[in-house]
py3Dmol code that shows the C-alpha trace and the ligand (Angstrom):
import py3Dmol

protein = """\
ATOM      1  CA  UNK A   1      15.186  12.685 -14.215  1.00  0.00           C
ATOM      2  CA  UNK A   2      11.286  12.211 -13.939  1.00  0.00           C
ATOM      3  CA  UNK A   3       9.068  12.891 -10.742  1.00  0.00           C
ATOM      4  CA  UNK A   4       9.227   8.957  -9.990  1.00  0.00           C
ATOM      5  CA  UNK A   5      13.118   9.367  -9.947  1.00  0.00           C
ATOM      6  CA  UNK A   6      13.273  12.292  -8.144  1.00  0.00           C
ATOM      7  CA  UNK A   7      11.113  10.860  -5.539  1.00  0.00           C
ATOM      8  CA  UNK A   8      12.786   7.323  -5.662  1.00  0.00           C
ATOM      9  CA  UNK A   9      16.479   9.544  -5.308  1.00  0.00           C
ATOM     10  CA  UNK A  10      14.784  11.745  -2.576  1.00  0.00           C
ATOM     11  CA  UNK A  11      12.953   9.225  -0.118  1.00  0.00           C
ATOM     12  CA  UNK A  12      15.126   5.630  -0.569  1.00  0.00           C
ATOM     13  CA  UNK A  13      17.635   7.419   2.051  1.00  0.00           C
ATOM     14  CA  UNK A  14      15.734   9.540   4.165  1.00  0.00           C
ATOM     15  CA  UNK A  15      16.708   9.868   7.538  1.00  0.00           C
ATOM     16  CA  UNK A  16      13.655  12.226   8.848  1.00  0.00           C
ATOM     17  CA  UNK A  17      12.567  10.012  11.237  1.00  0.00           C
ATOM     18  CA  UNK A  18      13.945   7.330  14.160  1.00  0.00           C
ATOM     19  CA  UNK A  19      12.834   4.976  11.555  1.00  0.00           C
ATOM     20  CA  UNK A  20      15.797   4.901   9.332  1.00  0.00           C
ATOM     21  CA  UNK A  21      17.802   3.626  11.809  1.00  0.00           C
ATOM     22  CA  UNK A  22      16.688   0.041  12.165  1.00  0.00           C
ATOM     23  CA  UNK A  23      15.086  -0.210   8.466  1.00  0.00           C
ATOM     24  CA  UNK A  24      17.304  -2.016   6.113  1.00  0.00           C
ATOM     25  CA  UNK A  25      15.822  -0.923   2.947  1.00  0.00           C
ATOM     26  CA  UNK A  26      13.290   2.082   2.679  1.00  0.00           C
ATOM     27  CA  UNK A  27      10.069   0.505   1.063  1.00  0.00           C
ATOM     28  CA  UNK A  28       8.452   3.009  -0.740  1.00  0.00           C
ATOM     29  CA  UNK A  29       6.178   1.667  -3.460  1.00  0.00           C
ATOM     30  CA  UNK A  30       5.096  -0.882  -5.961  1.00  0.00           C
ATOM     31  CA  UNK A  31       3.216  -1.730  -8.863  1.00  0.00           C
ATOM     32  CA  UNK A  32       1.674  -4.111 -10.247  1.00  0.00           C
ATOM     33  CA  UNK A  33       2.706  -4.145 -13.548  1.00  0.00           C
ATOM     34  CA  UNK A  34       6.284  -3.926 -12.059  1.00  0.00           C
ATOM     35  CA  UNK A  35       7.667  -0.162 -13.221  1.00  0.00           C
ATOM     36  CA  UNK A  36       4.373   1.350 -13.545  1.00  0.00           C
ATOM     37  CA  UNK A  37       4.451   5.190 -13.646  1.00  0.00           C
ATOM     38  CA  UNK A  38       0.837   5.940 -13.005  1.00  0.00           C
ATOM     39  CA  UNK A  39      -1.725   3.181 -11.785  1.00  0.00           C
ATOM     40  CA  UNK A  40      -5.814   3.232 -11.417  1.00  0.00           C
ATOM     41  CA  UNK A  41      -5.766   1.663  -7.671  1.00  0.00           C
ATOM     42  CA  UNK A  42      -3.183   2.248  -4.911  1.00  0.00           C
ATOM     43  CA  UNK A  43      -3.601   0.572  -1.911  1.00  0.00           C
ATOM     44  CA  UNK A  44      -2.148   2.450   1.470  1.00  0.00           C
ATOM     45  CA  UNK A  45      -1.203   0.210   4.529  1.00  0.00           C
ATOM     46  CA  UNK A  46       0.404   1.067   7.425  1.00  0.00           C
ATOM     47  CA  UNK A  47       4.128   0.048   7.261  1.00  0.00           C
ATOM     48  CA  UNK A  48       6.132  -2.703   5.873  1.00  0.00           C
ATOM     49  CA  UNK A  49       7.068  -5.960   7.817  1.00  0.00           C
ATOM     50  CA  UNK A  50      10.761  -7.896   8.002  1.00  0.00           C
ATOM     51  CA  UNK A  51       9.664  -9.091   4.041  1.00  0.00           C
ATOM     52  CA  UNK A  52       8.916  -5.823   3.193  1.00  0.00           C
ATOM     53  CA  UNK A  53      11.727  -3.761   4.823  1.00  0.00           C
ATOM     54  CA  UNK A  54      14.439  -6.861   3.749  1.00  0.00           C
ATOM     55  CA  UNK A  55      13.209  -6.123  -0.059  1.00  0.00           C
ATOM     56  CA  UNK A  56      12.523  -2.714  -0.109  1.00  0.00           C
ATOM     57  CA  UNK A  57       8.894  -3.239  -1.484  1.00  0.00           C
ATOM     58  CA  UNK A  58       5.437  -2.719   0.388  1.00  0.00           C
ATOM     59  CA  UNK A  59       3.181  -5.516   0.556  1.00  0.00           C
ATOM     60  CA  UNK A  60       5.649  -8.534  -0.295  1.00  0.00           C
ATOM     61  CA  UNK A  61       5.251 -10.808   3.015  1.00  0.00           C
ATOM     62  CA  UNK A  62       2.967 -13.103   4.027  1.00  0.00           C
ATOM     63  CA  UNK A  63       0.260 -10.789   4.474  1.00  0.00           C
ATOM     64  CA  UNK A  64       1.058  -8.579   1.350  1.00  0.00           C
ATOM     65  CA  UNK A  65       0.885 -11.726  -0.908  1.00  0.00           C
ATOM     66  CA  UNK A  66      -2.401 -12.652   0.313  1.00  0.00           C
ATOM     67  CA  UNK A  67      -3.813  -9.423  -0.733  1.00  0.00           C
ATOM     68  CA  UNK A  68      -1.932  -9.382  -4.070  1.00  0.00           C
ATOM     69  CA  UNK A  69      -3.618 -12.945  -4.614  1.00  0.00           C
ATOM     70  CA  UNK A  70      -7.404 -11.751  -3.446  1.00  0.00           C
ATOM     71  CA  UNK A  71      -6.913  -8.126  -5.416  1.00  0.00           C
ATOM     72  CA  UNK A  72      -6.021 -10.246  -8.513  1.00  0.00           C
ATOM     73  CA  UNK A  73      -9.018 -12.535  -8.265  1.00  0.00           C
ATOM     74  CA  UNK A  74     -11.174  -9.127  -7.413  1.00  0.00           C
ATOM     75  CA  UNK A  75      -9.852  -8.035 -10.602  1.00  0.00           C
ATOM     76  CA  UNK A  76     -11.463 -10.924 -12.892  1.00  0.00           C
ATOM     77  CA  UNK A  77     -14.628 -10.189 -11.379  1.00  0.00           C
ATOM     78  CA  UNK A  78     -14.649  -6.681 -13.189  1.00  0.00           C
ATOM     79  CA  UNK A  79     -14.754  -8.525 -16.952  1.00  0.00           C
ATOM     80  CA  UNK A  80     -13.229  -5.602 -17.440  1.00  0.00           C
ATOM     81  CA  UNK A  81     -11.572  -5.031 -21.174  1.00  0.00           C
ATOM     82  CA  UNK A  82      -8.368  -3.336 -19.803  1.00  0.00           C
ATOM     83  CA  UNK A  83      -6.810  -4.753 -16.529  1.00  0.00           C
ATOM     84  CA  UNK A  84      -6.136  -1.929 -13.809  1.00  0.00           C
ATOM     85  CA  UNK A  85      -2.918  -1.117 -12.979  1.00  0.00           C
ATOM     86  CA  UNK A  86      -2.356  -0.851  -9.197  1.00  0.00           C
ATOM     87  CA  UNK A  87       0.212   0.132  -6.567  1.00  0.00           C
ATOM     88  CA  UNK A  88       1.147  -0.479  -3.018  1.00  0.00           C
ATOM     89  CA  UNK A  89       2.803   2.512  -0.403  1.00  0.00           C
ATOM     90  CA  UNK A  90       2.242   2.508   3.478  1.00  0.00           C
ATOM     91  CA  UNK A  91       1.903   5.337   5.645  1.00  0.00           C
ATOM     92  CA  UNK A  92       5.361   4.964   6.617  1.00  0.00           C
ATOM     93  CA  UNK A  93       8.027   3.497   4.364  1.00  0.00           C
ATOM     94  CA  UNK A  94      10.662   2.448   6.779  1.00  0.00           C
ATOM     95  CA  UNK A  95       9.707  -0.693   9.205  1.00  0.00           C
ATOM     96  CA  UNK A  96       8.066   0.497  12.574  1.00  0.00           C
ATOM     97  CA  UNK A  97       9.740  -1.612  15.001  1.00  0.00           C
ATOM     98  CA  UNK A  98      12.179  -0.308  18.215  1.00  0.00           C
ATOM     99  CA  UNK A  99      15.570  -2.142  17.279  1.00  0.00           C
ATOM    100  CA  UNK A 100      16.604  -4.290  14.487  1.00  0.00           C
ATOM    101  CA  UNK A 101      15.186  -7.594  15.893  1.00  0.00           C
ATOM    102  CA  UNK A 102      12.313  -5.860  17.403  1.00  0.00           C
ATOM    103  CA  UNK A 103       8.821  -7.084  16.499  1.00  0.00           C
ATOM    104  CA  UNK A 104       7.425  -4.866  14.270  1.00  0.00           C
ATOM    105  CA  UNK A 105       4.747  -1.870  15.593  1.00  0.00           C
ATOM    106  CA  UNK A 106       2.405   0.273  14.768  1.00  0.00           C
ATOM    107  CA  UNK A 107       3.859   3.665  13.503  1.00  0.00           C
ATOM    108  CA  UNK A 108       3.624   6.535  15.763  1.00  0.00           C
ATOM    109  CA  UNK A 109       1.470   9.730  14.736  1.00  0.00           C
ATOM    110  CA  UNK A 110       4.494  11.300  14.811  1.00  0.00           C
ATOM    111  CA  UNK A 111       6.438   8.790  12.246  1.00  0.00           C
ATOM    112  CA  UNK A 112       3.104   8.465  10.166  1.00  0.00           C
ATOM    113  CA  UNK A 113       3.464  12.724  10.252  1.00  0.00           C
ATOM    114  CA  UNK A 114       6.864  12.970   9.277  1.00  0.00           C
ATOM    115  CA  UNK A 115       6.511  10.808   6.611  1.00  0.00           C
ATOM    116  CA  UNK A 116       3.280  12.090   5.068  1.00  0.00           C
ATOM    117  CA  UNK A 117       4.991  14.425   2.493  1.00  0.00           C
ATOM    118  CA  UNK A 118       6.739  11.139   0.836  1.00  0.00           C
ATOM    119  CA  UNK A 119       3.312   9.792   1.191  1.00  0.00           C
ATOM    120  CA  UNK A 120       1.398  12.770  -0.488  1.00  0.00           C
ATOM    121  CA  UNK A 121       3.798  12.958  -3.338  1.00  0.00           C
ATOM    122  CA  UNK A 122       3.938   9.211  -4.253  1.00  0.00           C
ATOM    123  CA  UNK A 123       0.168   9.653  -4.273  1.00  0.00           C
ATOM    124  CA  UNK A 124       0.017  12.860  -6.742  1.00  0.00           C
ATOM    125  CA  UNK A 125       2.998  10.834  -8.878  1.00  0.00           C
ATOM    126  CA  UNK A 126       1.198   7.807  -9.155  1.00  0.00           C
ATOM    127  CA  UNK A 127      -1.969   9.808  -9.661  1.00  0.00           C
ATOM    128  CA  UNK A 128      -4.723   6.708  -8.747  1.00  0.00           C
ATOM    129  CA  UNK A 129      -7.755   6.751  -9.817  1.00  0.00           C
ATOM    130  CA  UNK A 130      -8.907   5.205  -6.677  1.00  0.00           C
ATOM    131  CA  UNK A 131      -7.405   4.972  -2.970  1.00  0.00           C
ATOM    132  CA  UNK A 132      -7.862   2.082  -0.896  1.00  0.00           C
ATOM    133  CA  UNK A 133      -6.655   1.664   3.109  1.00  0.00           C
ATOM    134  CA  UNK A 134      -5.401  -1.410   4.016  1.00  0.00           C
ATOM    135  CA  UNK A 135      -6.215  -1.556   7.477  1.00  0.00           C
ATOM    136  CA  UNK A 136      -7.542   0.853  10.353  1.00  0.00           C
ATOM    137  CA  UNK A 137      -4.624   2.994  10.883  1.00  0.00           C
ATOM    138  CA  UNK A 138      -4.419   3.781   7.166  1.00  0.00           C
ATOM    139  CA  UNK A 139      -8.286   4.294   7.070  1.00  0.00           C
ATOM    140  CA  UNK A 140      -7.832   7.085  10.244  1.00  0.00           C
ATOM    141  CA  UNK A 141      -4.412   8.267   8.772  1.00  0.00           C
ATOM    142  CA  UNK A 142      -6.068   9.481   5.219  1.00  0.00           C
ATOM    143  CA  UNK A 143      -9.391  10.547   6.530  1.00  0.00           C
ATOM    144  CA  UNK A 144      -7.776  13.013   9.084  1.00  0.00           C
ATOM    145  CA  UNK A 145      -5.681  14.242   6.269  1.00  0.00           C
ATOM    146  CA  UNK A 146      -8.678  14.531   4.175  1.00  0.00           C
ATOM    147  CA  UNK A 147      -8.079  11.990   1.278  1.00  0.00           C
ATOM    148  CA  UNK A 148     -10.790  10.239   0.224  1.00  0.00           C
ATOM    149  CA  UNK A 149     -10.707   6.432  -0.119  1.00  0.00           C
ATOM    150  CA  UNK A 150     -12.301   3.213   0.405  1.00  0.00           C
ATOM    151  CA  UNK A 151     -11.462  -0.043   2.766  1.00  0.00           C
ATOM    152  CA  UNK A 152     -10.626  -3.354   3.287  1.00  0.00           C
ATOM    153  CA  UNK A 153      -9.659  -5.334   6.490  1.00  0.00           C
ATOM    154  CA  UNK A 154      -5.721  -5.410   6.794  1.00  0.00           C
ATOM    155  CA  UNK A 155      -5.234  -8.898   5.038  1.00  0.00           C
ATOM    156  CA  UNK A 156      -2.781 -10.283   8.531  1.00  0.00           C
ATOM    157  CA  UNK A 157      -6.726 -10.977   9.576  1.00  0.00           C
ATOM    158  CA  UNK A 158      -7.560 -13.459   6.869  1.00  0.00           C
ATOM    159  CA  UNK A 159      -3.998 -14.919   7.179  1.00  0.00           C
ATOM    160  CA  UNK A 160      -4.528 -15.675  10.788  1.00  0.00           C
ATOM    161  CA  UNK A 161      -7.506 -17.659   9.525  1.00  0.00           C
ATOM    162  CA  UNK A 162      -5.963 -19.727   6.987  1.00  0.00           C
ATOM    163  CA  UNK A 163      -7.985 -19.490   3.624  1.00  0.00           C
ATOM    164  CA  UNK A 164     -11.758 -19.836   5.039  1.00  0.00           C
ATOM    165  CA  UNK A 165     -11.878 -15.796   4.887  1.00  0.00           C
ATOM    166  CA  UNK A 166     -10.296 -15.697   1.258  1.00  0.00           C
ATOM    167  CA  UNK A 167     -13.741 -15.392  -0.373  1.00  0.00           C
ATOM    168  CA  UNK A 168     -15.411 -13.179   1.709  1.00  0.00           C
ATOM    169  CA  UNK A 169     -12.149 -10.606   1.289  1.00  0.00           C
ATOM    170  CA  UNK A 170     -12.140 -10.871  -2.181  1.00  0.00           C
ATOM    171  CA  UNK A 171     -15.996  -9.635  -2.384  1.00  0.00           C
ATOM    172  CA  UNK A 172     -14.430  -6.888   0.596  1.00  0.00           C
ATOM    173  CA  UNK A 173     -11.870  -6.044  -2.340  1.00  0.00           C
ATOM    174  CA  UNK A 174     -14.147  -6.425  -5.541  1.00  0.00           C
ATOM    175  CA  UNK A 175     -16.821  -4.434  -3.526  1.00  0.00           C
ATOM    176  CA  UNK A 176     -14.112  -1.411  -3.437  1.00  0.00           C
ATOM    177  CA  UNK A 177     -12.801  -1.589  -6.754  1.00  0.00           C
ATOM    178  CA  UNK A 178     -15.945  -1.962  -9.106  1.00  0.00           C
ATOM    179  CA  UNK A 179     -16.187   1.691  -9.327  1.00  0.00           C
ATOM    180  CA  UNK A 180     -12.941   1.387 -10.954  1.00  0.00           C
ATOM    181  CA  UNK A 181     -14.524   0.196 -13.857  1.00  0.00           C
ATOM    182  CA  UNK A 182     -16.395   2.915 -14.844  1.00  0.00           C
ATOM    183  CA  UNK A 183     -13.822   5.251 -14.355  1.00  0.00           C
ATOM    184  CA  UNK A 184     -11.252   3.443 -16.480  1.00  0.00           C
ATOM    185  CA  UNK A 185     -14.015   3.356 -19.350  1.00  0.00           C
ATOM    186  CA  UNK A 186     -14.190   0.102 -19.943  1.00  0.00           C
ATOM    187  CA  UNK A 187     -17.088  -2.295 -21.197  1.00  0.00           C
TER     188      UNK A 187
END
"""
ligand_1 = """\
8
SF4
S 9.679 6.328 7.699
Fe 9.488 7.935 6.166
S 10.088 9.842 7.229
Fe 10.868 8.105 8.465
S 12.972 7.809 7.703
Fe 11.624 6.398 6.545
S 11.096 7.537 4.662
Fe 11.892 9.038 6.158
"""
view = py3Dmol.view(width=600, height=400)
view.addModel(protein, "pdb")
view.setStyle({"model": 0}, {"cartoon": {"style": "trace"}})
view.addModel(ligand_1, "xyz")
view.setStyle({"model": 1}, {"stick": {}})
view.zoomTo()
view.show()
C-alpha cells in the first residue's frame, strides 16, 4: 500500500472530530487529472458543501465547478508546453454544518485543528509545487501554521454574481499560478 492509500485507508473514516457525525462521505482530495499521485498546484478551501460531502470530493458544487472552469482557462494563459497537474483538499474534510440538514458553516478552529494532520500529510503526499487558499479562512488557516501560499477570492463570490466576475477571477487565478511555469520548466 502507497502513502496515498494509507492516507485514503486512514482519513475516509475518521471520527476525530464532531464532524463525522453528520458528513456522509469524508471529502478528502482531488485531482485534476483524476488519480494523480503528485500535482504542481493544490488549492486549499475551507470545507466541502452538500455536493462535496454527498460525493466525497472537494470542490465539486456549484462553487467548486466555477473554479475548476476559471483555473482551466488560467491554465491556457501559461502557453505552457506541459499542462499542470492540480489538486483540491479543504481545511476540513468532513462538511461543517450542526445536523444533517443544517446549512453548512464555517469550521471551528478547533475542527480546522483537529484535522490539520490529514491536512499536512495530503500536502507532503501530493507534494505541490505551489499552494493556493481558496478563500479567507484557508488564507489565515495556512499562514498561522506557517505554509506559504498564494490567494484567490473563495469562488461562492463570483457565483453570487453570475459570470460578470469570471474574467477578472481568472486573471486573480492566472496571476497566482504563472510562477508555476517556471518551476515546472517549461517554455
Ligand atoms: S473533519 Fe477531519 S478530523 Fe474531523 S472527522 Fe472529518 S477527517 Fe476527521
Amino acid at each position: 500500500m502507497n502513502d496515498l492509500e494509507k492516507h485514503i485507508k486512514r482519513w475516509s473514516s475518521c471520527k476525530l472530530c464532531n464532524l463525522h457525525k453528520t458528513a456522509s462521505k469524508h471529502a478528502l482530495y482531488d485531482t485534476e487529472p483524476e488519480g494523480a499521485s503528485i500535482v504542481d498546484i493544490l488549492f486549499v478551501g475551507e470545507g466541502p458543501g452538500r455536493g462535496e460531502d454527498m460525493l466525497g470530493k472537494p470542490f465539486v458544487g456549484a462553487s467548486g465547478k466555477r473554479l475548476r472552469d476559471c483555473i482551466e482557462k488560467a491554465i491556457t494563459y501559461l502557453h505552457a508546453d506541459k499542462k499542470p497537474v492540480y489538486g483540491f483538499t479543504n481545511l476540513v474534510a468532513c462538511r461543517p454544518c450542526d445536523s444533517k440538514n443544517g446549512s453548512n458553516r464555517v469550521p471551528t478552529e478547533v475542527e480546522v485543528s483537529q484535522c490539520c494532520a490529514r491536512l499536512m500529510q495530503i500536502i507532503m503526499i501530493l507534494n505541490p509545487r505551489l499552494i493556493i487558499a481558496v478563500g479567507n479562512e484557508a488564507h489565515f488557516a495556512l499562514r498561522t501554521r506557517g505554509v506559504p501560499h498564494g490567494r484567490v477570492t473563495h469562488p461562492s463570490y463570483i457565483v453570487r454574481h453570475g459570470h460578470e466576475l469570471d474574467q477578472s477571477y481568472i486573471d486573480s487565478v492566472f496571476c497566482e499560478i504563472k510562477n508555476v511555469k517556471s518551476r515546472l520548466e517549461v517554455k
